[in-house]
PAGUZA-71878 format. One record per residue (C-alpha): residue number from 1; residue in one letter; x, y, z. Coordinates in Angstrom, 1 decimal, decimal comma. Layout:
REM residues N
<pt NUM; 'a'; <X; Y; Z>>
...
END
This chain:
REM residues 369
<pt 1; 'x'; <0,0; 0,0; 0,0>>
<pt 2; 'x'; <1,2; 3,6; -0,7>>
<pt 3; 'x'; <0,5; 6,6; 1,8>>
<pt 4; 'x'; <-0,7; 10,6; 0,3>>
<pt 5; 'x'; <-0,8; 12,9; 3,2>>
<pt 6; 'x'; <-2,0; 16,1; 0,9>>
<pt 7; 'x'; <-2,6; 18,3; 3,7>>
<pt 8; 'x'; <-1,8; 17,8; 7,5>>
<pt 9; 'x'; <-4,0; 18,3; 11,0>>
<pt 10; 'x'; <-7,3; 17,8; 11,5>>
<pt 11; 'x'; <-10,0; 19,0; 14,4>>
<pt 12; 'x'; <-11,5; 16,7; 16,8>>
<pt 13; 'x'; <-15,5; 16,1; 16,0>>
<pt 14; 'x'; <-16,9; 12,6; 18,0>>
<pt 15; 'x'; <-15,4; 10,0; 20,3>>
<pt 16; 'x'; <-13,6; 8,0; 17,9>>
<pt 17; 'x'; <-11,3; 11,4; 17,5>>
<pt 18; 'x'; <-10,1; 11,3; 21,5>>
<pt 19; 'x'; <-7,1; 9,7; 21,9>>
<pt 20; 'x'; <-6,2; 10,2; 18,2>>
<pt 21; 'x'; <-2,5; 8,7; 16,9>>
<pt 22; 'x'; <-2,0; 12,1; 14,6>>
<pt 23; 'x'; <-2,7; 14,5; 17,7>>
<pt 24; 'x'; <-0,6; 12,2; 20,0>>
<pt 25; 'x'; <2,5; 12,0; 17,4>>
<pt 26; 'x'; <2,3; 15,6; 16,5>>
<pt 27; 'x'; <2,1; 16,5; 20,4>>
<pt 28; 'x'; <5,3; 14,3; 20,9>>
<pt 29; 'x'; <7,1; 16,4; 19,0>>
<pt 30; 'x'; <6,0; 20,1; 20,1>>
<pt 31; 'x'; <3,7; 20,6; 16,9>>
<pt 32; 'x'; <0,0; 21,5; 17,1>>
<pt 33; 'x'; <-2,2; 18,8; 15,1>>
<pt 34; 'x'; <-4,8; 21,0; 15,2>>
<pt 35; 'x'; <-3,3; 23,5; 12,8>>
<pt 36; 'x'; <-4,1; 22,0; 9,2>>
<pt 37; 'x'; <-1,4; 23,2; 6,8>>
<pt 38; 'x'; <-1,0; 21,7; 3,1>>
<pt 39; 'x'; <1,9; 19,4; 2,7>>
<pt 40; 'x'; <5,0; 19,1; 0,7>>
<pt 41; 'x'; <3,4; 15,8; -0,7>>
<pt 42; 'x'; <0,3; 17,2; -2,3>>
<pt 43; 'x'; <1,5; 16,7; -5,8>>
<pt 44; 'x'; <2,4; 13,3; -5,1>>
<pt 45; 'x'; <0,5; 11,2; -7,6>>
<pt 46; 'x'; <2,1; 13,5; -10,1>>
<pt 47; 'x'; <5,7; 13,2; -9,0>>
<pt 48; 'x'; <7,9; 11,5; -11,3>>
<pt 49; 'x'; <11,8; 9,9; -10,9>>
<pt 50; 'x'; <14,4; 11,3; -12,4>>
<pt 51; 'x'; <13,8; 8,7; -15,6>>
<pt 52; 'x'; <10,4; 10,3; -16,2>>
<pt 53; 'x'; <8,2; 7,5; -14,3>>
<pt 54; 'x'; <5,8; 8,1; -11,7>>
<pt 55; 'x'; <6,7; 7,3; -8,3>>
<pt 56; 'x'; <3,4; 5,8; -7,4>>
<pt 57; 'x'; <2,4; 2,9; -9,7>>
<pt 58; 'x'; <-0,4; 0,2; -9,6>>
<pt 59; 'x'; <2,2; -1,9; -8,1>>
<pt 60; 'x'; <2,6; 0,5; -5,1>>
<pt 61; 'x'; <-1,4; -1,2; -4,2>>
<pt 62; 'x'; <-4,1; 1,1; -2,6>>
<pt 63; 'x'; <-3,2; 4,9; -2,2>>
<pt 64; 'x'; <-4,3; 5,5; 1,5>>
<pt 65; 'x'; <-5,5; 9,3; 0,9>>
<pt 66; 'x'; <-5,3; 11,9; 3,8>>
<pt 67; 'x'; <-4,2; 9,7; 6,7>>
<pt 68; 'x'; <-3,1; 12,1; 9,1>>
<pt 69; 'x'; <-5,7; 14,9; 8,6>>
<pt 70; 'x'; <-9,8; 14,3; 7,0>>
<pt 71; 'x'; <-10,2; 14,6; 3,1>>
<pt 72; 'x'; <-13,0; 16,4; 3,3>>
<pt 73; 'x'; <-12,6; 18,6; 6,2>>
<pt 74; 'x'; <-13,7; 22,4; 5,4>>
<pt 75; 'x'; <-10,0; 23,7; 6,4>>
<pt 76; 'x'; <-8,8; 21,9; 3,3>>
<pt 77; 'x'; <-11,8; 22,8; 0,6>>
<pt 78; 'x'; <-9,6; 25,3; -1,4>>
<pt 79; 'x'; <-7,0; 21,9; -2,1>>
<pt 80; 'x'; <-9,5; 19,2; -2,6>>
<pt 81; 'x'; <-10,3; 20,3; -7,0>>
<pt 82; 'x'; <-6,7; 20,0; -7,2>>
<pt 83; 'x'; <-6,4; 16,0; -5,6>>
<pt 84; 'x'; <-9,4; 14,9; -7,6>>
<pt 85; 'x'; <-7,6; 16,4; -10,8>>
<pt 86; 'x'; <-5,3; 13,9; -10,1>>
<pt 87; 'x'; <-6,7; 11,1; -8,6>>
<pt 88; 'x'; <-9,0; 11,4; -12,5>>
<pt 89; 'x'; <-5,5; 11,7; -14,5>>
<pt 90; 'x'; <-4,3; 8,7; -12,2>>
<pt 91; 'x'; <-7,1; 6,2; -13,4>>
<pt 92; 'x'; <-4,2; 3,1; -12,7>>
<pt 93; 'x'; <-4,2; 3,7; -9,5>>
<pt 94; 'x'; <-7,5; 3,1; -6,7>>
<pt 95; 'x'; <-7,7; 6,0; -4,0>>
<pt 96; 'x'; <-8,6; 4,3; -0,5>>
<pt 97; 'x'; <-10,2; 7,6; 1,7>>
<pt 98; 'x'; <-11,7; 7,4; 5,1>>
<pt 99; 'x'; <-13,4; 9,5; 6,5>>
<pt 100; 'x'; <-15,6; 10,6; 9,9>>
<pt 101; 'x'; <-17,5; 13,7; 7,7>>
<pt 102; 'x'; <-19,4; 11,7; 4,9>>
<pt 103; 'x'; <-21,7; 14,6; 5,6>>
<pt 104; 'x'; <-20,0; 16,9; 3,8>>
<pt 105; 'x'; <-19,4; 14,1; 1,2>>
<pt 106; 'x'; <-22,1; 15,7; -1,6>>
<pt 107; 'x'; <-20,2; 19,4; -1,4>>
<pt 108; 'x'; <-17,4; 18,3; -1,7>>
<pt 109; 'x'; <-17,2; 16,0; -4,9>>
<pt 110; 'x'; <-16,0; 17,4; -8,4>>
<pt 111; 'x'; <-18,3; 18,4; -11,1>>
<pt 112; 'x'; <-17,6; 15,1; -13,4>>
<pt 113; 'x'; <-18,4; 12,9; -10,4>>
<pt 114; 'x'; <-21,2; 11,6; -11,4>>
<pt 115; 'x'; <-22,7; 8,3; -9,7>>
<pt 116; 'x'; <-18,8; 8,0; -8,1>>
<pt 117; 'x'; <-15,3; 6,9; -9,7>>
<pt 118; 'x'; <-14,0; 3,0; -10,3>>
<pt 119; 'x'; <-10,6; 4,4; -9,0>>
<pt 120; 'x'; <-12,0; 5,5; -5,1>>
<pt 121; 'x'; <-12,9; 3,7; -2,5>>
<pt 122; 'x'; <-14,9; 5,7; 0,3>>
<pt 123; 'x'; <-14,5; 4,2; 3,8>>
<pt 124; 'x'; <-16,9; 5,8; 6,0>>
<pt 125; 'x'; <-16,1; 5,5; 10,1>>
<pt 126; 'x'; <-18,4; 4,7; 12,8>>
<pt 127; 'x'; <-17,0; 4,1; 16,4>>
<pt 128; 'x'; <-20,5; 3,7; 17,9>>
<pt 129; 'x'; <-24,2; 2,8; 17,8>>
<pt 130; 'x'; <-25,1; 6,8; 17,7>>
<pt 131; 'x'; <-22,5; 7,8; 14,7>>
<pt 132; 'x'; <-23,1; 4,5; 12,3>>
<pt 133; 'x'; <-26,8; 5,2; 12,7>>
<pt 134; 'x'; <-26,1; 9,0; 11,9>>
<pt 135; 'x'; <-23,4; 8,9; 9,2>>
<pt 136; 'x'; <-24,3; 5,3; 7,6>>
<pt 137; 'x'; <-27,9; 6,0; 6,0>>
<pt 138; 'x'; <-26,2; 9,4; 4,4>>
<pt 139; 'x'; <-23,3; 6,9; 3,7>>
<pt 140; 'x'; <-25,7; 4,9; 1,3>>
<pt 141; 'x'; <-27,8; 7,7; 0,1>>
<pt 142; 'x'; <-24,4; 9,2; -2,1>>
<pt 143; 'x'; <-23,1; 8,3; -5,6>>
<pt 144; 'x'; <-20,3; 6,1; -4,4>>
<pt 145; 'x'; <-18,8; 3,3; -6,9>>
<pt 146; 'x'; <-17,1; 1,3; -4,0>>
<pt 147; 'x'; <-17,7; 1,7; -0,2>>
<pt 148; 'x'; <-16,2; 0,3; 2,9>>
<pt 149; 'x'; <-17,0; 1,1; 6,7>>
<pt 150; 'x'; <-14,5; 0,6; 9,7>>
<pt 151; 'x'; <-15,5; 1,0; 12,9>>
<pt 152; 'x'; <-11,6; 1,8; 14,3>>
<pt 153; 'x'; <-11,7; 2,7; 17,7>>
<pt 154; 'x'; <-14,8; 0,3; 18,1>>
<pt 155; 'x'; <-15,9; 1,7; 21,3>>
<pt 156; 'x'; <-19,3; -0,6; 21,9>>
<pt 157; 'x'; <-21,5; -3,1; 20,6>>
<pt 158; 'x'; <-22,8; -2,5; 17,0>>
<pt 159; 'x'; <-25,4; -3,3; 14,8>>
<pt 160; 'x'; <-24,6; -2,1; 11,6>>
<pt 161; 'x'; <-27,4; -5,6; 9,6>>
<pt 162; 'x'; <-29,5; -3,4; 8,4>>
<pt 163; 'x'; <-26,5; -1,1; 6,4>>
<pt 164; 'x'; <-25,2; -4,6; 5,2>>
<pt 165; 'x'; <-28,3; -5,5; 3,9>>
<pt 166; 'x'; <-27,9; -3,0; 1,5>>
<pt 167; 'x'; <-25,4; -4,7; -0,4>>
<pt 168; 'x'; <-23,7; -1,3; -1,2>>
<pt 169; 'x'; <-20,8; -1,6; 1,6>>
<pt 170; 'x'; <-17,6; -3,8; -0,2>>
<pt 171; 'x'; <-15,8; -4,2; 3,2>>
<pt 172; 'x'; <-16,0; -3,5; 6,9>>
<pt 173; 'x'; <-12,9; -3,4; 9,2>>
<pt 174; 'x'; <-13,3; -3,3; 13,4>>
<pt 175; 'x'; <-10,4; -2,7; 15,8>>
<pt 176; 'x'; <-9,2; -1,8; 19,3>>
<pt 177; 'x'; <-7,5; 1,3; 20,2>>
<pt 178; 'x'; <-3,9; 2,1; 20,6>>
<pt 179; 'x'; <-1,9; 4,3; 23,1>>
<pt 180; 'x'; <-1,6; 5,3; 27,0>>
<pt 181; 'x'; <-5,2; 6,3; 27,0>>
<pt 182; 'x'; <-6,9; 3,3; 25,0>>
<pt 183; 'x'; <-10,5; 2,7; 26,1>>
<pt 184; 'x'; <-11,2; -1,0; 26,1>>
<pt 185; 'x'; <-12,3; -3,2; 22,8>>
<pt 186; 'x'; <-14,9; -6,1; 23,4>>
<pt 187; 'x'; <-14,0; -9,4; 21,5>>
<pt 188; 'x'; <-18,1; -10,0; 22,1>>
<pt 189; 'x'; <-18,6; -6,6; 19,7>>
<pt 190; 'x'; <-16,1; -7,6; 17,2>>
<pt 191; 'x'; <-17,9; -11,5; 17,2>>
<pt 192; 'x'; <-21,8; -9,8; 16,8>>
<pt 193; 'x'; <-20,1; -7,5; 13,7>>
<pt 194; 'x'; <-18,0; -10,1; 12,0>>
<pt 195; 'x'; <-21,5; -12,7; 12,6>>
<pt 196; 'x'; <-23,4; -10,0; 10,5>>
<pt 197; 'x'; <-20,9; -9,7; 8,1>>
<pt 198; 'x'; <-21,4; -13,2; 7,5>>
<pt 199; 'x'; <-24,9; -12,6; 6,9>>
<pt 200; 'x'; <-24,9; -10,6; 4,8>>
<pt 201; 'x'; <-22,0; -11,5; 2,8>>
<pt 202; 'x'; <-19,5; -8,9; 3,8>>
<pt 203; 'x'; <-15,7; -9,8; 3,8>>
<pt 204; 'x'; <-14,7; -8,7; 7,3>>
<pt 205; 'x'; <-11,4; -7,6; 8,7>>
<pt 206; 'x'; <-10,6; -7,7; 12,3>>
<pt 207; 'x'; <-7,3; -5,5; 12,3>>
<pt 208; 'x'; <-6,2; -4,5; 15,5>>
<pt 209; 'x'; <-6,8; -5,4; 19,4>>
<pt 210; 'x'; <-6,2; -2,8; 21,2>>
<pt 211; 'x'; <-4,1; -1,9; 24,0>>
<pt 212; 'x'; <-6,7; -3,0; 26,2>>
<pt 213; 'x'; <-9,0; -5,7; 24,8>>
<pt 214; 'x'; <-11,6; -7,8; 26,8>>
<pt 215; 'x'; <-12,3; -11,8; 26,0>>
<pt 216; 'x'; <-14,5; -14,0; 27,9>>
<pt 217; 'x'; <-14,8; -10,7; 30,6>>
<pt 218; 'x'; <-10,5; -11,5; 31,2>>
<pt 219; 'x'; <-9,0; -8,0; 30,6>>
<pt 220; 'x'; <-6,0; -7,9; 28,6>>
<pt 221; 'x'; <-3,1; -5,3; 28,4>>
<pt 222; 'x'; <-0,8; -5,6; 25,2>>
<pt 223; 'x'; <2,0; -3,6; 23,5>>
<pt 224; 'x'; <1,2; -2,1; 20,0>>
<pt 225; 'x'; <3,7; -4,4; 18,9>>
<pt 226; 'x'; <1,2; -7,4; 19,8>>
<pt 227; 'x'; <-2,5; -5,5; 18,5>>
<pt 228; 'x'; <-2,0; -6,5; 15,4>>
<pt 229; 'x'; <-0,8; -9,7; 15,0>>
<pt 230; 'x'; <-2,7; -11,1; 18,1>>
<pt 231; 'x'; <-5,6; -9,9; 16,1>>
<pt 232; 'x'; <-4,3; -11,2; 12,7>>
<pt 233; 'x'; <-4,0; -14,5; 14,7>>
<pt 234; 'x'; <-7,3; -14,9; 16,7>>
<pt 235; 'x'; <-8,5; -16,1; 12,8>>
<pt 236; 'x'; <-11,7; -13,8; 13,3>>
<pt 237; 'x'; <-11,1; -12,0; 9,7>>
<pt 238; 'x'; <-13,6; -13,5; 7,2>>
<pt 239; 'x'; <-14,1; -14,0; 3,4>>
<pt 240; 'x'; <-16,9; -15,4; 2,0>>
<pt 241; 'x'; <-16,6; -18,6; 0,7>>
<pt 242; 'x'; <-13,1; -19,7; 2,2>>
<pt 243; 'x'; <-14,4; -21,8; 5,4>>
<pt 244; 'x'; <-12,2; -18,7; 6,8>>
<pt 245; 'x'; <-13,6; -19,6; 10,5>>
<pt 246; 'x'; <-12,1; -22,9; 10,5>>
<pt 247; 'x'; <-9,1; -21,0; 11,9>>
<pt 248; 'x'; <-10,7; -20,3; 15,3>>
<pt 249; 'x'; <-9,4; -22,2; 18,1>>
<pt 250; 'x'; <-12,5; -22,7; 20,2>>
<pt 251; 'x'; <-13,5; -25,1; 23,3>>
<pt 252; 'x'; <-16,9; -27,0; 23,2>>
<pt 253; 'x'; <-18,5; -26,2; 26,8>>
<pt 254; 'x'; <-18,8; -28,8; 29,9>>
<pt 255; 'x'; <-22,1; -30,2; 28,7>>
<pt 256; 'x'; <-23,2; -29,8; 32,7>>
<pt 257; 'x'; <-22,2; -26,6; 32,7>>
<pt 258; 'x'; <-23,9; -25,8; 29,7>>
<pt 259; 'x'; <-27,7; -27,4; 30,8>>
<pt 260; 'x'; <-27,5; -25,5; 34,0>>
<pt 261; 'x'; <-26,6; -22,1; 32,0>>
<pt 262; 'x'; <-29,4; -22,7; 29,7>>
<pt 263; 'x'; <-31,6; -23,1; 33,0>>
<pt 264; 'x'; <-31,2; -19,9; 33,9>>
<pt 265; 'x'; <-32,2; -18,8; 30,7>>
<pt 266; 'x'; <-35,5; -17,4; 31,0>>
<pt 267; 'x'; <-36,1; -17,8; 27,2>>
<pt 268; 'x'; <-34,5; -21,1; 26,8>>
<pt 269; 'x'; <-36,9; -22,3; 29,6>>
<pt 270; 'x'; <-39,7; -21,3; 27,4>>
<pt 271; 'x'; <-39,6; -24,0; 25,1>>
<pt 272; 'x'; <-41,1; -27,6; 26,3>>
<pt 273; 'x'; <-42,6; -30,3; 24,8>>
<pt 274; 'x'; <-46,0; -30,5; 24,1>>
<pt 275; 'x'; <-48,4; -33,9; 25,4>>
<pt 276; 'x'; <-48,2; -34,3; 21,1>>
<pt 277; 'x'; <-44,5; -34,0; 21,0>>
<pt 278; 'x'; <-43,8; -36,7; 23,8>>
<pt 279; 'x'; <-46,3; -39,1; 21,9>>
<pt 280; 'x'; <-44,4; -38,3; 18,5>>
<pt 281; 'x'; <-41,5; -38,9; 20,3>>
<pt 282; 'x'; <-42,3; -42,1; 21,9>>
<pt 283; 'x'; <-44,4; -43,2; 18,5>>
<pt 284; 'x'; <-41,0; -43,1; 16,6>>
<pt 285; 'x'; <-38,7; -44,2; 19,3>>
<pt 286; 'x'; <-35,0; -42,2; 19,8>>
<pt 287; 'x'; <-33,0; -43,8; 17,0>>
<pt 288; 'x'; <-35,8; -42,1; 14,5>>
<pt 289; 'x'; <-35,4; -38,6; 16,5>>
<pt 290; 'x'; <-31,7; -39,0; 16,2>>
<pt 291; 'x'; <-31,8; -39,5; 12,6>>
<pt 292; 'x'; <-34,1; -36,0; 12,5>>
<pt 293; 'x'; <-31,8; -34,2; 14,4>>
<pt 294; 'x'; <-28,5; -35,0; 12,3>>
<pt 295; 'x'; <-30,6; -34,2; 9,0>>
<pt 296; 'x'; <-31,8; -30,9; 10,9>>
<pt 297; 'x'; <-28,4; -30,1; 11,9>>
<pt 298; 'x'; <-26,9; -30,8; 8,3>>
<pt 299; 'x'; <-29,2; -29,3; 5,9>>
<pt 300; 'x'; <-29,9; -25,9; 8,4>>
<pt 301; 'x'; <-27,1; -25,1; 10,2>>
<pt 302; 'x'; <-23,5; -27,3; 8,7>>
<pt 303; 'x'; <-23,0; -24,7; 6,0>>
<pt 304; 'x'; <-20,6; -21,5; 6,1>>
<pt 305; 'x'; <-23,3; -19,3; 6,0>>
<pt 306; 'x'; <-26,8; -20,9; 6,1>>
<pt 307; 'x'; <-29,9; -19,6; 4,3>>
<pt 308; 'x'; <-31,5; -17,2; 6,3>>
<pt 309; 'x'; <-29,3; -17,9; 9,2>>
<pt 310; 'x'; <-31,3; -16,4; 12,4>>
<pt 311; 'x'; <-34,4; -17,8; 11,3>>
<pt 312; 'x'; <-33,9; -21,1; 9,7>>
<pt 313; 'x'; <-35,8; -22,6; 12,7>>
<pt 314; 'x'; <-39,5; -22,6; 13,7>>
<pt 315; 'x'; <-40,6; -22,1; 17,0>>
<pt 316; 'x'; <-42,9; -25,5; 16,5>>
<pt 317; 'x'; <-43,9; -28,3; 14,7>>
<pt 318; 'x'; <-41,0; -30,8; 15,5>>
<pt 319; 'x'; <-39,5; -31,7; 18,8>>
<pt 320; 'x'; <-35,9; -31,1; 17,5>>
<pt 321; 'x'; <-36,9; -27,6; 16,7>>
<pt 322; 'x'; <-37,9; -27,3; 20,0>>
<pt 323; 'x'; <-35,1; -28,5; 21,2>>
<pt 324; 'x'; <-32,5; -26,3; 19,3>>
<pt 325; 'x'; <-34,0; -23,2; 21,1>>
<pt 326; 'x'; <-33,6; -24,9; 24,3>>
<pt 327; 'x'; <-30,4; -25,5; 24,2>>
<pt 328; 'x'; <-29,2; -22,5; 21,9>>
<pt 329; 'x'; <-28,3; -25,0; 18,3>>
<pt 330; 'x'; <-31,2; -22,8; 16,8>>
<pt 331; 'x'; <-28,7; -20,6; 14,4>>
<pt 332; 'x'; <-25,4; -20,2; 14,2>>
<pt 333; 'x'; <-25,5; -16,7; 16,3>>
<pt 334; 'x'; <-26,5; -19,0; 19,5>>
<pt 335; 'x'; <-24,0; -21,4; 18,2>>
<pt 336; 'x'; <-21,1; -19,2; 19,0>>
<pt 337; 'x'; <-22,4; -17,6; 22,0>>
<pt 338; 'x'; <-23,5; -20,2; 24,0>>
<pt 339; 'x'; <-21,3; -23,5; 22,6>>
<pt 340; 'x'; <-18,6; -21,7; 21,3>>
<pt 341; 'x'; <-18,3; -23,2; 17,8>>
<pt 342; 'x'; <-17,2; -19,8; 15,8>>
<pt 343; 'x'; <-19,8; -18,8; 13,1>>
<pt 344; 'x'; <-18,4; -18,5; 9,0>>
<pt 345; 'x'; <-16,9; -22,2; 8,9>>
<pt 346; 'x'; <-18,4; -25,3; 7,9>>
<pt 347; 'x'; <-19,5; -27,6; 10,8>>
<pt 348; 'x'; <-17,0; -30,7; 10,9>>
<pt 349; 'x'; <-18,7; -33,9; 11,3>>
<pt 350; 'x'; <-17,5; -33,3; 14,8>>
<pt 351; 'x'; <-19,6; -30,5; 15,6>>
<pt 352; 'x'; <-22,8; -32,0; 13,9>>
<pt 353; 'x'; <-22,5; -34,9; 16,3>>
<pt 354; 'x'; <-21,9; -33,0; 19,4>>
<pt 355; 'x'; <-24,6; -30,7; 18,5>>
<pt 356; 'x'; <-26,8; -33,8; 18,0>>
<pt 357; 'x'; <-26,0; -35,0; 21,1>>
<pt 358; 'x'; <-27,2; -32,2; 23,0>>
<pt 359; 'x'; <-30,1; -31,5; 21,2>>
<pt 360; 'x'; <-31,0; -35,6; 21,8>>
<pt 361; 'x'; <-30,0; -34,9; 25,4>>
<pt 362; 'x'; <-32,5; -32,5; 26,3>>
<pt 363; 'x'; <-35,3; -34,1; 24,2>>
<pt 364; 'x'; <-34,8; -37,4; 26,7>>
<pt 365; 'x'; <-34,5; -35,2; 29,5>>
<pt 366; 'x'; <-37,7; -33,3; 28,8>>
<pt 367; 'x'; <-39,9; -36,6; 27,3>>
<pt 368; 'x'; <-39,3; -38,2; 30,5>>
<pt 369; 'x'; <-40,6; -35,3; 32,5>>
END
């Protein structure tokens, strides 16, 4: 990947922008990030070597655009015609820009923009619930060609499903965040993301930890030397298609421990058998039952990303439905939380049995009651 810082400093505007690397850099150093000043890079796409070639080439990858400032921040509106002249003569080359004022997007676009360029990529941030459900409908509503979203510092839980849905956004990246100062990253928040992500079809890219990220409620301190490839390493990036969960190292649950969480559900202990369900039950005897349960298992939840994942399984009408919701094998959402088995891979032969097991396990238990 290449780097173009046109212009340099930016002004704080949400969370996300607190502990920001570019203020804390600039403040090492005795310089004011706030100050935005155009930098001696701003003709880079047009520099050339001393043989006549340009320095940035498609073999150079993305051109990260405006990392240490906001392409479309009002301080810098006098400079902006002049980039997209050049990202237009550079048409080799794919412009990467992110940004936290896609509201200013629509002023700020050339004439010949049209419905968006195949050369830029807009990556709109959203570090919370409040700012993906404020900047992410404008996000879609704007003449983009390729879109991506990061949520980088992911400061909570989001639920971004309904933006997926769309099928407009390419890409979505989640991460910790970095320095002295770092407010805490949730592997639960980057899990419900990446799960929608699979959904919907997104390719998903877990980048970063944190300096202080939280798994299974243990708190963990790391060096920025370790965010990245702890993160790299956890397997939780996904592309469609690739079995790309199958990298999760994950450990099936006490089964014990596991009925007496599910007892304290209060909506797991909704679903019971029915007088009809216990005579279907004992009408086709528990070898028959089994044989439901592993063809339930295998046609609606084995797959990468099952049909309609979420709602694959009706509340009624067959004891082993019950029985998933009981014990949390309903999708494969409840799969991850409550057994552990990582959503976006293909259930081994394995994990169909033990999720089999279970489900038969609590059918016997709740027949004989």
């Amino acid at each position: 990947m290449a780097i173009w810082n046109p212009w340099h400093g930016c002004h704080k505007i949400s969370p996300g922008c607190a502990n920001c690397y570019v203020y804390r850099r600039d403040e090492s150093i005795g310089r004011d990030a706030s100050v935005v000043t155009k930098t001696g890079g701003y003709d880079l796409p047009l520099k050339k070597d001393r043989q006549g070639r340009f320095k940035l080439t498609a073999d150079d990858g993305e051109v990260f655009t405006c990392m240490t400032s906001d392409f479309f921040l009002s301080d810098a509106d006098e400079w902006r015609q002049g980039c997209w002249d050049m990202i237009r003569l550079r048409q080799e080359l794919h412009f990467h820009i992110i940004t936290k004022r896609i509201d200013r997007f629509a002023e700020c676009i050339p004439p010949d923009w049209g419905n968006g360029w195949d050369n830029v990529t807009i990556c709109s941030t959203c570090e919370d619930q409040e700012r993906a459900d404020y900047r992410l409908p404008i996000f879609l509503s704007l003449p983009i060609k390729h879109r991506e979203l990061i949520s980088e510092p992911m400061l909570g839980e989001l639920n971004i499903e309904k933006y997926l849905a769309s099928g407009l956004i390419e890409h979505v990246t989640c991460g910790g965040e970095s320095g002295d100062n770092a407010r805490p990253c949730d592997l639960r928040w980057i899990q419900e993301v990446r799960r929608e992500c699979i959904r919907c079809g997104v390719p998903f890219t877990f980048r970063q930890t944190g300096a202080v990220f939280i798994k299974a409620g243990r708190v963990y301190h790391l060096e920025r030397r370790l965010q990245i490839p702890q993160a790299r390493k956890s397997g939780y990036s996904y592309i469609p298609g690739k079995d790309s969960g199958a990298a999760i190292r994950y450990q099936l649950p006490d089964r014990a421990a596991l009925f007496a969480r599910l007892s304290r559900s209060h909506f797991r202990n909704r679903f019971r058998l029915t007088e009809k369900d216990k005579a279907y039950i004992a009408e086709k005897g528990a070898d028959t039952i089994r044989l439901h349960a592993q063809d339930i298992v295998k046609k609606r939840l084995s797959a990468e990303a099952p049909e309609n994942d979420g709602k694959q399984t009706p509340m009624r009408g067959h004891p082993v439905f019950i029985a998933q919701h009981a014990t949390a094998c309903c999708c494969r959402s409840c799969l991850e939380k409550w057994h552990g088995i990582p959503a976006g891979k293909v259930l081994t032969q394995a994990e169909q049995a033990y999720i089999v097991d279970v489900i038969t396990d609590w059918i016997t238990r709740a027949a004989g009651s």
